[in-house]
N, C-alpha and C positions, 0 to 999 in steps of 0.2 A: 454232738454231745451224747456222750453213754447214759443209759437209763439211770446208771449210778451216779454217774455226776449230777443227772437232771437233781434226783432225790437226795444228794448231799447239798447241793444248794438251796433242797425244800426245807430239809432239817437244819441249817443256818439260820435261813430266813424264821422258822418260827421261835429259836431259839430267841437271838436278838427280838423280834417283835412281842414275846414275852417280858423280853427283861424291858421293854418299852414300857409294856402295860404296869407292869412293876412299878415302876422311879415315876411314868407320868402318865395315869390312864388320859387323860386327858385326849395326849397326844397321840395314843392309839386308838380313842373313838375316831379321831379326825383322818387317820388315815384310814379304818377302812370305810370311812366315806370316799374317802378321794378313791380307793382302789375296788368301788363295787364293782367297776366293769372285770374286773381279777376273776370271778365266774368262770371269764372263756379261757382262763388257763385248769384246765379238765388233769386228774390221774388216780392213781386208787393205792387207800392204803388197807391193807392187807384185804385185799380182792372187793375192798368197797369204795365201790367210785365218788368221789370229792371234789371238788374245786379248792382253789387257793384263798378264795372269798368267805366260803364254808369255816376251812383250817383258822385263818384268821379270828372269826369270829367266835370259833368254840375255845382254842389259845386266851382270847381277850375275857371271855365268861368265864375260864378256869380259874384263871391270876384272879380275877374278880373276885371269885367266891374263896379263893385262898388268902387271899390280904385282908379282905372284911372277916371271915372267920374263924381264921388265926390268933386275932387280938385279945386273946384271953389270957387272965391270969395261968401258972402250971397249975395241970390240973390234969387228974388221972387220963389215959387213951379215950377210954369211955367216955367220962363226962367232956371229954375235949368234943369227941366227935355228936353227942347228944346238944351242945351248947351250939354247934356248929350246924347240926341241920335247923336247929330252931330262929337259929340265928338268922338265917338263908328264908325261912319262910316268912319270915318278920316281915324280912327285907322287903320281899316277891308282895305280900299283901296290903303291904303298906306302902307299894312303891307312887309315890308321886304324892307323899304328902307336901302339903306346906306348911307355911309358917303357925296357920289358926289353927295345926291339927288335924283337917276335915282331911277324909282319903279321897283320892279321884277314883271314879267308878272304872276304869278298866279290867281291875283284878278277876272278879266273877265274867264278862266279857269274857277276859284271855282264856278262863278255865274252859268256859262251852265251848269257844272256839278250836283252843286242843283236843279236847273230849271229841266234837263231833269229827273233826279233823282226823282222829283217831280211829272213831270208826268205819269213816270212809275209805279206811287202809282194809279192813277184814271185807267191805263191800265190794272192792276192788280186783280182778278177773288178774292183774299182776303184782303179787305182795310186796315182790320184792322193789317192782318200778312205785309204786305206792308209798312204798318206807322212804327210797329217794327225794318221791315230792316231801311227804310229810316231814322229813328232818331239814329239808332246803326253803321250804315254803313258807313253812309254819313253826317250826320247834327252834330253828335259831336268828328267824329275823326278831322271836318275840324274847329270847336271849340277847341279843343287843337292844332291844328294849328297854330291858330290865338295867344293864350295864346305864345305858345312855341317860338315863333319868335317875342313875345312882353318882353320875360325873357329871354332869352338863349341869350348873348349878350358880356360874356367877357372869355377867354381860362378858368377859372374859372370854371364858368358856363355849358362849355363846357366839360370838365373832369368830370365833378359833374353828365352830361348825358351819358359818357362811361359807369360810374360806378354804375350806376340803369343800364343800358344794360346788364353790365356784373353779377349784382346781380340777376336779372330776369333771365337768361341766366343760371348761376347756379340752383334756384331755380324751374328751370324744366330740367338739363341737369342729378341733380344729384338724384333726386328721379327714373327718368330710367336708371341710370345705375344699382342705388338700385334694381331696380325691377327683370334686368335683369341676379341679380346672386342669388335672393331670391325668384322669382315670388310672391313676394306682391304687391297686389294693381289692381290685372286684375280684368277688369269685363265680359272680353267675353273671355268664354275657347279655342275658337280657340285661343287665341294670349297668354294662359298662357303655352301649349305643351312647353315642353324644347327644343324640337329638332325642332320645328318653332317658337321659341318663338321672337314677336317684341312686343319691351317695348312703354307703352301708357304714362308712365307720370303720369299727373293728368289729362289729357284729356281722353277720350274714345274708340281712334282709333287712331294707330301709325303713319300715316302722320301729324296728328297736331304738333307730333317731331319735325319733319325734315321741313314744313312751317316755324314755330316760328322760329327752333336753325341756320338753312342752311344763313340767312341774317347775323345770328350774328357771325358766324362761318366766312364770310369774312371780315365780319367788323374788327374782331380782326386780323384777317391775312394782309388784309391791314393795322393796326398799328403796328404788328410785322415789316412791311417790312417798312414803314416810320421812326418808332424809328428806324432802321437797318440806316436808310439811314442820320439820325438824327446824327448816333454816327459817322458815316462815316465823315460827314461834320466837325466835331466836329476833328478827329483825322487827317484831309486835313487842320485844318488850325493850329492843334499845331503840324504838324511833315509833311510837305508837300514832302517830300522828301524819305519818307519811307510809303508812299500811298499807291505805285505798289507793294510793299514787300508781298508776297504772302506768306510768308515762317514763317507768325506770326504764333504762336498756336491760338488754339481756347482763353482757357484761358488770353490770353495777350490781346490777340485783344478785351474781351469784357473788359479788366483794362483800356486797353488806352481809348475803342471809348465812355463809357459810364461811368457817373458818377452812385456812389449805389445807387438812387433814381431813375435812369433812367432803370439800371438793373433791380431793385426789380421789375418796371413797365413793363416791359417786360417781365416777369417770371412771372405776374400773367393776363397778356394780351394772355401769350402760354397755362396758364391754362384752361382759358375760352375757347380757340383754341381747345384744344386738349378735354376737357373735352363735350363739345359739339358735337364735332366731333362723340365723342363715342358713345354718346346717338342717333344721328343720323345713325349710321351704327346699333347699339343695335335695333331702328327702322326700320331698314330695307329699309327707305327711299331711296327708287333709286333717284327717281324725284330731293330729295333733297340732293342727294351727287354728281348726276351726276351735278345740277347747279350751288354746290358749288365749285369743281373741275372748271370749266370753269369760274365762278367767280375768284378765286384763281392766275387760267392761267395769266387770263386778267390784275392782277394787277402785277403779276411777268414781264408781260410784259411792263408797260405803266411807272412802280414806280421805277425799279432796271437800272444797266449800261448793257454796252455792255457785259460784260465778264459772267455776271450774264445770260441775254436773251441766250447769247449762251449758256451757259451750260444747262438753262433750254431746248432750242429747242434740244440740243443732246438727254437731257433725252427721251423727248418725245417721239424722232422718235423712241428708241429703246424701248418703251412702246407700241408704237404704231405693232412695226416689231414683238417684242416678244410675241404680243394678235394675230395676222393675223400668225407667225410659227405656234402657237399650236391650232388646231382645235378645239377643245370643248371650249374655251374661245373667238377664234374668231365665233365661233357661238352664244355664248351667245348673245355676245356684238351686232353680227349683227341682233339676234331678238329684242334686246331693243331698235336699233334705226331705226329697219323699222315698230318696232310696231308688231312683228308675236308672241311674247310671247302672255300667254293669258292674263294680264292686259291690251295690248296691243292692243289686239285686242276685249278685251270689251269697249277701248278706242272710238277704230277705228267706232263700233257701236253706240256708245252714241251719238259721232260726227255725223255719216250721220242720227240718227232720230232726231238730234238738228236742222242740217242744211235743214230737210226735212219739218219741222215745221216753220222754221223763213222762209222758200223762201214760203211756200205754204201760208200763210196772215200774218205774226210778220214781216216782213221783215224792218218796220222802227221802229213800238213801241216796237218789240217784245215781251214777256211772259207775261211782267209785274214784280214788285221786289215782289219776294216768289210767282210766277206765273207759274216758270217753268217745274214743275213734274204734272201739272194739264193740261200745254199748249202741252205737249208731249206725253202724255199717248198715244192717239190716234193711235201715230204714231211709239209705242215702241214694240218692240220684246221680244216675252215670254222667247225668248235665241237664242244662235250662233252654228253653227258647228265651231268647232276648227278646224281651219287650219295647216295640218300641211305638212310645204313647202318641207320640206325634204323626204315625200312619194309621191312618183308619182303617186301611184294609188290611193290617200287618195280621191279623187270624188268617185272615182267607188266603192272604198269601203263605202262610206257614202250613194252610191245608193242601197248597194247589203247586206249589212253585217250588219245585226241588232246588231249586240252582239259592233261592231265597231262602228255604228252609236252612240248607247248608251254610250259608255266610253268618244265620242269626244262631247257630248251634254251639253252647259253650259248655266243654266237659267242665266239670268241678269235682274235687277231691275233698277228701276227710282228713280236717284240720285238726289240730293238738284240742284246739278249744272250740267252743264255739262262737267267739268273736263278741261278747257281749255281757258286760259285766255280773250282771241278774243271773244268766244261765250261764255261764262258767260257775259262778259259786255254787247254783244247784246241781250242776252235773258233775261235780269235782267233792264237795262236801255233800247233799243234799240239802232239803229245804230245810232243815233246824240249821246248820251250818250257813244257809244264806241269811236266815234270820240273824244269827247269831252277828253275822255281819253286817247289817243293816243294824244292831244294835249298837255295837263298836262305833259306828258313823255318828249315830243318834248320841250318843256321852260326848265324841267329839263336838261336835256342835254345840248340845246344849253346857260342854264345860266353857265356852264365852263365856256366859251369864257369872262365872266363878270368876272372874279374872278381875282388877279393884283397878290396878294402875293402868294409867292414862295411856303410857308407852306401851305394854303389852297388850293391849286390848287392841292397839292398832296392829302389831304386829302378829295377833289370834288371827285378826281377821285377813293377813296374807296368807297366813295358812289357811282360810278356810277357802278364800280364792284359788290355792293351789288345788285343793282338796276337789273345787266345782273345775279345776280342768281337767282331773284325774279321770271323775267322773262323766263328764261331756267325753274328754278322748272314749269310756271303756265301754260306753253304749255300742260301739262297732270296731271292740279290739279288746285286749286282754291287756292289763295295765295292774293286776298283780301276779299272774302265775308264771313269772320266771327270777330269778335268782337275784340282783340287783332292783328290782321293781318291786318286790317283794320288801327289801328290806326299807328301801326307802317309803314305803306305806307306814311301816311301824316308826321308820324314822318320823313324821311326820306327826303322827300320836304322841312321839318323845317328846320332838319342840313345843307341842301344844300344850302337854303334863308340865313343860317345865314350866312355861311361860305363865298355864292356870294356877301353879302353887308357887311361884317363887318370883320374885322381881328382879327381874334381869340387869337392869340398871344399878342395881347394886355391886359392887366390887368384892 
């Protein structure tokens, strides 16, 4: 295809996806969930490089602020365009009221966060890679923000963003499963070996997997255990009396507690579960199985009864007893969480010439955004001796034993990031900018305490599960600074804004 034709189909497509957002914004928040992964279609309009996920999303904010600030009586050019930007700021600072009135605290939040975001572009060694991050990163995931909590407004609505979740969620779960029993589709031969083979997707490198799938992966695990808890309620108030009867079969028990719309919904809520899941493990993602296991945990514990926690905490312990009896799995497990494997401990490096760069003069602006593989060279190591705990004499051998020194010798390179959620936000924004984000988290959280009804408060709380795997995966990876991960952060703020100010169960 000619570069023209590429670009008459790009101007088609936003045409039509315009006039989508037009007739039913609805249905254009939900696709560009389903098409976040649309990023790796890369091209530039008048010499400024974009994506297709980008266009979308600034397309969707246009129509947005065109159909809300249009609706005015005639009225001179002026006051049309004066009623219009007021209109717009209303909106922006009032966004995620509810019913009683009260504003969700984001507003001030979003402003520090642009602000410092901002000027970590002037702090930044490349303005123009800096302007990229900042309008990709930050200036339009909090633009479909603003959209998503100005549409997403009735259980409707609501269901309508599971289901772009869970079609996006297929749409990259089941091409690496594909991959992983046909090796189609690798670009780098390390990762197509059969016998170490982690599937990439349509991304380039296996943790963009388990980034992306590991959020979606609780998300649906917390509505399996909601609808559980859903059908429970459901069979306590037509047979109260036969509650405790433990002695139902499986079969019965899902005739009585659920109606077949509620079934069906649940059998394809365990597919996205399950089918995710796989792709994730197919990846190989630790980072991103170990945060979705403790996501998982967290909602078994916060969403199910007593009889349910208890059984979960038995399992546990004897999960726990039967990794610590057999030694080669209790060592595994113990190098992954003291950090001694060797991803671990090219971790453990990246981290002290992060921290040895931001104390020694970044300490408040730090790197700059897209500043930090320029700001740390300096201070990076050409590679590590592998430690290895279990030999005692692994110094003296690394002092004496060239043939030894050479097998435990592991170059290491200068990553985009620094792998670690804390010091990505400091060396990308600086420390006001990591504050500032750690503020953002903190309103998430404490907006729970605002939310009245029954149903949302369980469903806050699978977002905050999501939210504890976000953060478990970003301790040893980067789980907002890229294009799709990014938006799904703020997505994530929406469903919470919506859920705190409005009752979703309503029609």
């Amino acid at each position: 295809m000619s570069i023209y034709g590429f670009y008459l189909i790009i101007i088609i497509f936003c045409l039509l996806f315009a006039w989508l957002s037009w007739r039913r914004r609805d249905l254009a928040v939900a696709l560009v969930i389903f098409a976040l992964p649309s990023y790796l279609i890369r091209f530039k309009v008048f010499s400024i490089p974009t994506t297709m996920l980008e266009v979308m999303i600034l397309v969707l904010f246009a129509v947005f602020l065109v159909t809300n600030g249009t609706r005015i009586a005639p009225l001179s050019f002026r006051s049309r365009i004066e009623k219009f930007i007021k209109g717009t700021l209303h909106r922006f600072l009032h966004a995620g009221r509810n019913d009683s009135g009260s504003v969700g605290g984001y507003c001030w939040g979003i402003l520090l966060f642009i602000l410092f975001a901002t000027i970590s572009v002037f702090a930044a060694p490349d303005k123009m890679a800096a302007l990229g991050i900042w309008k990709a990163y930050f200036i339009e995931p909090i633009l479909f923000f603003i959209v998503f909590i100005n549409t997403i407004k009735t259980k409707e609505h609501f269901n309508l963003v599971i289901n772009a979740i869970a079609a996006s969620a297929l749409l990259v779960a089941l091409p690496a499963i594909f991959q992983k029993f046909t090796g189609f589709g690798f670009t780098t031969v390390s990762f197509f070996n059969e016998a170490t083979r982690r599937v990439t997707s349509w991304y380039g490198f296996p943790n963009a997997v388990g980034l992306y799938l590991a959020p979606i992966v609780v998300l649906f695990a917390g509505l399996i255990i909601v609808g559980w808890i859903k059908g429970s309620t459901k069979l306590e108030a037509q047979n109260p009396n036969k509650i405790t009867n433990l002695k139902f079969k499986f079969q019965s028990q899902l005739a009585i507690k659920f109606k077949r719309e509620d079934a069906k919904q649940l059998i394809f809520c365990f597919l996205v579960f399950l089918l995710s899941l796989l792709a994730i493990y197919y990846a190989k993602s630790e980072g991103a199985l170990i945060g979705s296991a403790v996501g998982i945990v967290f909602l078994i514990f916060v969403l199910t009864g007593k009889k349910i926690r208890l059984m979960a905490a038995i399992i546990l312990i004897i999960i726990i007893t039967s990794i610590s009896l057999n030694a080669a799995t209790a060592n595994y497990f113990k190098s992954k969480l003291t950090l001694s494997d060797l991803s671990g401990q090219i971790r453990l490096q990246q981290w002290k010439e992060t921290w040895t760069m931001l104390k020694n003069d970044k300490i408040l602006f730090g790197a700059g955004l897209s500043g930090y593989k320029t700001a740390v060279a300096p201070y990076h190591q050409a590679g590590i001796w592998l430690n290895d705990k279990s030999d005692l004499n692994w110094l003296k051998k690394i002092q004496t034993d060239e043939k030894f020194r050479q097998s435990h010798w592991q170059p290491t390179e200068i990553y985009q990031y620094p792998h670690n959620l804390i010091l990505n936000f400091w060396s990308e924004t600086g420390l006001f900018g990591l504050l500032t984000f750690v503020l953002l988290l903190s309103i998430f959280l404490m907006d729970y305490w605002r939310v009245k009804e029954v149903g949302n408060k369980k469903m806050y709380l699978v977002l905050i599960g999501v939210m504890i795997t976000i953060l478990i995966h970003g301790l040893v990876d980067v789980p907002y600074f890229k294009n799709d991960l990014s938006v799904w952060w703020w997505m994530v703020f929406g469903m919470a804004t919506v859920i705190a100010g409005r009752d979703i169960n309503e029609s």
